[in-house]
C-alpha positions in Angstrom: -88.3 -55.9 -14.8 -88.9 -53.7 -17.9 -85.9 -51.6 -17.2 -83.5 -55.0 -16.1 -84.3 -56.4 -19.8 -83.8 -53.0 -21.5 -80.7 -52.1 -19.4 -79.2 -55.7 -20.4 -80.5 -55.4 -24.0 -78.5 -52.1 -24.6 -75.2 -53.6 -23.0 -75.1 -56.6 -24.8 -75.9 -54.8 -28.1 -73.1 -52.1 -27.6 -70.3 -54.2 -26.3 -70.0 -56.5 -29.6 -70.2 -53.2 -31.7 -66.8 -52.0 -29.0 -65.4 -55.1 -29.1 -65.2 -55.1 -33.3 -63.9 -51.1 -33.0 -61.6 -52.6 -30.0 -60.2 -55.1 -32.9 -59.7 -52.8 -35.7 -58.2 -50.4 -33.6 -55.6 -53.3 -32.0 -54.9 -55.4 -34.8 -51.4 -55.6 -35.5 -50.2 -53.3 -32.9 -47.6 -54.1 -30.5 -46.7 -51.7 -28.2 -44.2 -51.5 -25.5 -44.0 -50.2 -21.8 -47.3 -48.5 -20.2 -48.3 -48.3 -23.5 -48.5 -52.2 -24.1 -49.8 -52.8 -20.6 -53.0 -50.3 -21.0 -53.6 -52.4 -24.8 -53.6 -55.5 -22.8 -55.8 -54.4 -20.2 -58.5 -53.1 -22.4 -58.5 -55.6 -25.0 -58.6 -58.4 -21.8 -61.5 -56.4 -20.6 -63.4 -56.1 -23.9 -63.2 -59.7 -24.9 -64.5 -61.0 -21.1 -67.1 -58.8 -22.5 -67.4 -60.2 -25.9 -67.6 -63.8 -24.3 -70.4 -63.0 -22.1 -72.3 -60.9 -24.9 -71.8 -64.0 -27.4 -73.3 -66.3 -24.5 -75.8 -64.3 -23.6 -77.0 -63.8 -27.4 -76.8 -67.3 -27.9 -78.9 -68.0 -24.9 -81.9 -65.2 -26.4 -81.5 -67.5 -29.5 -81.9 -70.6 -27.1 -84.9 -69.6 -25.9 -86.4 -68.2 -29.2 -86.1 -72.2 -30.4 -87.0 -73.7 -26.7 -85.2 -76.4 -24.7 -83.0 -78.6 -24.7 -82.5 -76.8 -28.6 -81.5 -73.8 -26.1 -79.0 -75.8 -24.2 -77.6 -77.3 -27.1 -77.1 -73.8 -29.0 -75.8 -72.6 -25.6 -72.9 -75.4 -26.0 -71.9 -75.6 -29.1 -71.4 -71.4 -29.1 -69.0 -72.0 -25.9 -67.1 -74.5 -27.6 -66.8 -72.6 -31.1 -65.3 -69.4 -28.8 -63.3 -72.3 -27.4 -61.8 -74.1 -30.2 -61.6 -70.6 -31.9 -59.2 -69.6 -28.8 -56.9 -73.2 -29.0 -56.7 -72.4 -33.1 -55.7 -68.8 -32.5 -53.1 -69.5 -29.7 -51.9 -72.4 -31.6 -51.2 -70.5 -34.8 -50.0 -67.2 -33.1 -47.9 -68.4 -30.6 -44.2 -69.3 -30.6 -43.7 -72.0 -28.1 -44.5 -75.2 -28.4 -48.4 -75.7 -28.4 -48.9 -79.2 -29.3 -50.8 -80.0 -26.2 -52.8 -76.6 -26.1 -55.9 -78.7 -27.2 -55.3 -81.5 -24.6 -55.1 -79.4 -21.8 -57.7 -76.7 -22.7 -60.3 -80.0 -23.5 -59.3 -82.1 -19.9 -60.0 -78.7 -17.8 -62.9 -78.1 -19.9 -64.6 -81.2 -18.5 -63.2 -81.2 -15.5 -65.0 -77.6 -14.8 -67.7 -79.1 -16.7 -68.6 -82.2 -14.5 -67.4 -81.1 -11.6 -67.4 -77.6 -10.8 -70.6 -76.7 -12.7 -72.5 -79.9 -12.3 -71.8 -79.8 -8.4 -72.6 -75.8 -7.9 -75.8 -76.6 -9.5 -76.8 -79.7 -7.5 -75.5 -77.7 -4.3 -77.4 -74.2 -5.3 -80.6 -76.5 -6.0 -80.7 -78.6 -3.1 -80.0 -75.3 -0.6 -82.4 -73.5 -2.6 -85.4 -75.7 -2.7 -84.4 -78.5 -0.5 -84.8 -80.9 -3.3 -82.2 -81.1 -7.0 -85.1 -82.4 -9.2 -83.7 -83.9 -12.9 -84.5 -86.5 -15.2 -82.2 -89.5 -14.4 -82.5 -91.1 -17.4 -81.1 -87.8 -19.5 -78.7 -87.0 -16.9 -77.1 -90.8 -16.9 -76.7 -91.5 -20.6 -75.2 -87.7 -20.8 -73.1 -88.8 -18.2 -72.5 -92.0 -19.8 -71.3 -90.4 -23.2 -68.9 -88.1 -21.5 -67.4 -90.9 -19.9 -67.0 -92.6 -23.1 -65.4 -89.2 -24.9 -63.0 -88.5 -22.3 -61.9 -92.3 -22.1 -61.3 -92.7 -26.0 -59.5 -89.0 -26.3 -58.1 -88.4 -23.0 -57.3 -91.9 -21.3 -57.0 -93.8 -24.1 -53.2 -92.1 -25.2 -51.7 -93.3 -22.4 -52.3 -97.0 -23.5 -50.7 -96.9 -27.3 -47.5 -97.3 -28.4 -47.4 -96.1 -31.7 -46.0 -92.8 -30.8 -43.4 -91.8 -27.6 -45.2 -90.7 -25.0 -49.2 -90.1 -24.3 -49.7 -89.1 -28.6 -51.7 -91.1 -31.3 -50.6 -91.4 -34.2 -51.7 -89.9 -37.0 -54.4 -92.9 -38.1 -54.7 -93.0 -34.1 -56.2 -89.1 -34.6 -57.9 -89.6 -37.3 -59.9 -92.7 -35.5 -60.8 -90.8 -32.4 -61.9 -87.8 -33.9 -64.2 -89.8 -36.4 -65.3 -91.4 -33.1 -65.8 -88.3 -31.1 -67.9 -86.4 -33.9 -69.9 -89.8 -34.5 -70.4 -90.0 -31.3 -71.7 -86.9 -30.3 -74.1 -86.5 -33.3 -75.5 -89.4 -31.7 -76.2 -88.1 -28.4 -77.6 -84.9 -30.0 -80.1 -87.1 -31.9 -80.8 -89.0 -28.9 -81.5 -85.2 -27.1 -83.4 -83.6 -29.6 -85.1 -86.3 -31.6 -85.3 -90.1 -30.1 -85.8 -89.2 -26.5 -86.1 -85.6 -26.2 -88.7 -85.8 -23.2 -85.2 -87.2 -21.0 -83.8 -83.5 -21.2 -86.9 -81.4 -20.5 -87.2 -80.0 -17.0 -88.9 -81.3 -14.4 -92.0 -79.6 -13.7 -91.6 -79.4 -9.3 -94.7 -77.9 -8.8 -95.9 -74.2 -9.4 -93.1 -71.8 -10.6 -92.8 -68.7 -12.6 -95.0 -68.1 -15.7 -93.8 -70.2 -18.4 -96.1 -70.3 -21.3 -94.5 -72.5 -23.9 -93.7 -74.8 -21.0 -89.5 -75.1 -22.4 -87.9 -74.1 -18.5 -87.0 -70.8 -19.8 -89.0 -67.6 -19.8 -91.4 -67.4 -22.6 -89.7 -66.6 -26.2 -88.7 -62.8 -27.5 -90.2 -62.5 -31.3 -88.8 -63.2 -34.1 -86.7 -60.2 -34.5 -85.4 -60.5 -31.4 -84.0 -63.6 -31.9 -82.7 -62.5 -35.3 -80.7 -59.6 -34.1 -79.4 -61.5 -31.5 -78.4 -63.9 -34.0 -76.8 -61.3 -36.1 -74.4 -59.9 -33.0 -73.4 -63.3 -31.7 -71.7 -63.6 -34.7 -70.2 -60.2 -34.4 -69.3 -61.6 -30.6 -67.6 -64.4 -32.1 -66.0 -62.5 -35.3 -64.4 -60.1 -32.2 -63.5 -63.0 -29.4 -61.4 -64.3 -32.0 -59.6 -61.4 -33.3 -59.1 -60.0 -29.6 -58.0 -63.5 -29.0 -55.3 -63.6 -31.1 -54.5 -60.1 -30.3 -54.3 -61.1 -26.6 -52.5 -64.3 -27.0 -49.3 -62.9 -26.1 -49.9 -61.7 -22.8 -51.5 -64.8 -21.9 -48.6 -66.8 -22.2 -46.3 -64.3 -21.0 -48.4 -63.9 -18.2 -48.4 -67.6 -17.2 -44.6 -67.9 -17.9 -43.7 -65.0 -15.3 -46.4 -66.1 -12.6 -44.1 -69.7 -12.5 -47.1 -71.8 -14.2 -46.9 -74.7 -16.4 -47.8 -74.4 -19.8 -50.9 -76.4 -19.3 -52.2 -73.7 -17.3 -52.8 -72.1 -20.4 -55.2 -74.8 -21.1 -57.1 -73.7 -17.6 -57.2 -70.1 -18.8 -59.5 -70.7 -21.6 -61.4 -73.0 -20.3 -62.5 -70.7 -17.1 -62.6 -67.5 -19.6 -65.4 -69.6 -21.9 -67.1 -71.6 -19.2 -67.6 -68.5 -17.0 -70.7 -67.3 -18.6 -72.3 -71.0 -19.3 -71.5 -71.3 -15.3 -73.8 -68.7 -14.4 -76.3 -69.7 -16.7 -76.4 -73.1 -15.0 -76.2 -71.9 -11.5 -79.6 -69.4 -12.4 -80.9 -71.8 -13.7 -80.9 -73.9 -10.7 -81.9 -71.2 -8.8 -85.0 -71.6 -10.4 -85.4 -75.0 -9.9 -84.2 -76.1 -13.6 -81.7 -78.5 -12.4 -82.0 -80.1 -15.5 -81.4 -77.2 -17.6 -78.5 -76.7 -15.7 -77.2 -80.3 -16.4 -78.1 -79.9 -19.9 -75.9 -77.1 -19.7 -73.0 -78.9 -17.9 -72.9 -82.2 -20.0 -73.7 -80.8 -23.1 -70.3 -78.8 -22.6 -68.4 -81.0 -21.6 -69.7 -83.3 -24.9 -69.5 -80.2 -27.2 -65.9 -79.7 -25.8 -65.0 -83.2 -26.9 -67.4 -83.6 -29.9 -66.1 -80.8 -31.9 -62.3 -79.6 -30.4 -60.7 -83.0 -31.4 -61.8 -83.5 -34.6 -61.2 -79.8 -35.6 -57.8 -80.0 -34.2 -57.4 -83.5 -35.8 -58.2 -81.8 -39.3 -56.1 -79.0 -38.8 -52.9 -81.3 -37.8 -53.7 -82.9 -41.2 -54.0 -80.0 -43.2 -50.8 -78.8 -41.4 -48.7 -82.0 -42.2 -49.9 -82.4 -45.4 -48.8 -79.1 -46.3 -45.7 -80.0 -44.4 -45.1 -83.0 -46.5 -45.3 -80.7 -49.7 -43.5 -78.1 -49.1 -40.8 -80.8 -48.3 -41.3 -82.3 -51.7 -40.7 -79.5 -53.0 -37.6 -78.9 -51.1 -36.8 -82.4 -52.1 -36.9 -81.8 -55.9 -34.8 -78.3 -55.6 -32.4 -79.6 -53.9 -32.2 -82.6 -56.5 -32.7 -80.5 -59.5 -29.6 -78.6 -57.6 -27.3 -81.3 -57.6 -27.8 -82.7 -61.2 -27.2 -79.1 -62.4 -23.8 -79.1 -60.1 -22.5 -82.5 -61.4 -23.6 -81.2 -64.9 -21.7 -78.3 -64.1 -18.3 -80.4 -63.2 -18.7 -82.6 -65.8 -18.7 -80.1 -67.9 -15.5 -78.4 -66.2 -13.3 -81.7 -66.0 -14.2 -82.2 -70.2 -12.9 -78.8 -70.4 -10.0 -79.2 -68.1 -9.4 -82.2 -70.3 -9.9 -80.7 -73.7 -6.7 -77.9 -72.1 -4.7 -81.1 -71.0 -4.8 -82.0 -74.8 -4.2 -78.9 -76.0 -1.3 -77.9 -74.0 2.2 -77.5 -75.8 3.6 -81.2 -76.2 7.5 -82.1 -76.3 7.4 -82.6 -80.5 8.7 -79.2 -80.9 6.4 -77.3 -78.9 3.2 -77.6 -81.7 -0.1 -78.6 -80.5 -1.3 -81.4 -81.3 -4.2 -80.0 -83.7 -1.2 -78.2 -85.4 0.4 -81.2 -85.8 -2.0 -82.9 -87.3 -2.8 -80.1 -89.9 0.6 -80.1 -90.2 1.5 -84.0 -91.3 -1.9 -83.9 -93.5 -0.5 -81.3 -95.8 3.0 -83.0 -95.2 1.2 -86.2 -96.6 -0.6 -84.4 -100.0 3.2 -82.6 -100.4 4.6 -86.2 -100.8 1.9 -87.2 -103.0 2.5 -84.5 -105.0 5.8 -85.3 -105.5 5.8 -88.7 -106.3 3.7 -88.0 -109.1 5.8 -85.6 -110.7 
């Protein structure tokens, strides 16, 4: 067992180092031909790696803070890799991404309640005969994914304000103010109000578990510290592979004949693989409501925190939109007084040449002329006076 721990310790402390050494080393570089193909491959390989590192970190931190904390950290690290992925795809790529976030958030939960929730009620049941849970945590998570998914992912398909399935802008703004609220209150409810709905069940007798959480007893301090320092690392590098990767991934889809919302799935399986078989061990060992946890909370976290960051960034984006085109707006004005400055200007000249043109009285101009009669005028006066 010694040697299981220590052998996993030392891979999931060098890979983040790689993958950060992997990123310097590919950042920026686009190569072509075998070349390009051998980048891709590596840098594919070294962020599955990064993901699972980042998971499993978060998971030591989990257990260092006990359950359903555990769960809860497990989440919320999934979905930061997550939205971290739709943000870098978004920015980097150069197709249309508007519904990156939609599709990556609808497979998200659809892995989520379905696929994970199922393997772990199927593992448990042929396991130990019986899937024990709380059903009072297990409905009202249920409950509030239902809600989520309704008010981001159904509810589109109902307004008018916009063509097609879209909200608005004060649409956007109202659901993700509704998602976040939303899922703060679920996390209360989990942690706080009714925390004893998302502990496990205790079946009978089980492996030693002295603190009683459903996972193995807590690492030290330390451990959990350094674990916390290289998740971020794993984070730091799955989003700078991400981007670096980005490419490939939608070139890849294009040429196998997929939609662009399979895009979408391929984020959502790369950052729900890990959390998977979390859930699915931890069924194994009876935890079926750890591996709910796990399952909901995802789905929740997916929702919770991908809309309303994406809703913010759409905001700053159009905002900054709006003034650079201002800007635009008042160059091009400041433009066009300057030109009909400038032809005013040329048909005053133009004018002041008509005027001074040779006339038909003898071929003087006409300032001539009138120099001309004045001095005509004071000969005259002269005269007369003499």
């Amino acid at each position: 067992m010694d040697a299981v721990v220590s052998s996993r310790f030392r891979w999931t402390v060098v890979t983040p180092v790689v993958a950060l050494v992997v990123l310097a080393a590919s950042w920026g570089r686009h190569p072509n031909g075998a070349a390009g193909a051998l980048l891709v491959a590596v840098v594919g390989g070294v962020l599955v790696g990064a993901v699972l590192a980042a998971v499993h970190h978060a998971e030591v931190v989990a257990h260092r803070v006990g359950e359903p904390f555990g769960s809860l950290i497990l989440a919320v690290a999934v979905t930061v890799i997550e939205v971290a992925l739709i943000i870098t795809l978004m920015v980097s790529g150069d197709k249309d991404t508007s519904g990156l976030a939609r599709d990556t958030v609808f497979a998200a939960v659809m892995i989520s309640v379905n696929g994970i929730v199922g393997l772990a009620l199927v593992v448990g049941a042929l396991r130990h005969h019986l899937a024990v849970f709380n059903p009072e945590g297990a409905g009202s998570a249920l409950a509030t994914v239902i809600t989520l998914a309704s008010v981001t992912l159904v509810l589109p398909r109902f307004t008018t304000s916009e063509p097609g399935p879209e909200f608005s802008s004060s649409q956007l703004a109202f659901a993700a103010v509704a998602s976040l609220a939303l899922y703060a209150l679920f996390v209360f409810t989990q942690t706080v109000r009714h925390r004893d709905f998302f502990l496990p069940v205790d079946s009978g007798p089980g492996p030693v578990d002295a603190d009683g959480d459903g996972h193995a007893d807590p690492p030290s301090g330390r451990t959990a510290m350094a674990s916390l320092g290289l998740l971020l690392v794993s984070l730091v590098s799955v989003v700078g592979l991400a981007k670096v990767e980005s490419p490939a991934i939608e070139d890849g889809v294009a040429a196998a004949g997929f939609p662009a919302a399979f895009v979408g799935v391929v984020i959502a399986l790369l950052v729900l693989l890990p959390e998977s078989i979390a859930a699915v061990r931890a069924a194994a060992r009876d935890d079926v409501q750890v591996s709910l946890n796990l399952a909901y909370g995802s789905a929740m976290a997916s929702i919770g925190l991908t809309i309303p960051t994406i809703a913010a960034r759409l905001h700053l984006a159009r905002r900054s939109a709006g003034t650079r085109a201002r800007r635009h707006a008042d160059g091009a004005a400041r433009d066009l007084r300057g030109r009909r400055c400038a032809d005013r200007g040329a048909r005053a000249g133009q004018a002041a040449q008509r005027r001074g043109a040779p006339g038909a009285a003898g071929g003087v101009p006409v300032p001539v002329r009138a120099a001309l009669s004045s001095r005509q005028r004071d000969a005259s006066t002269r005269t007369g006076m003499m």
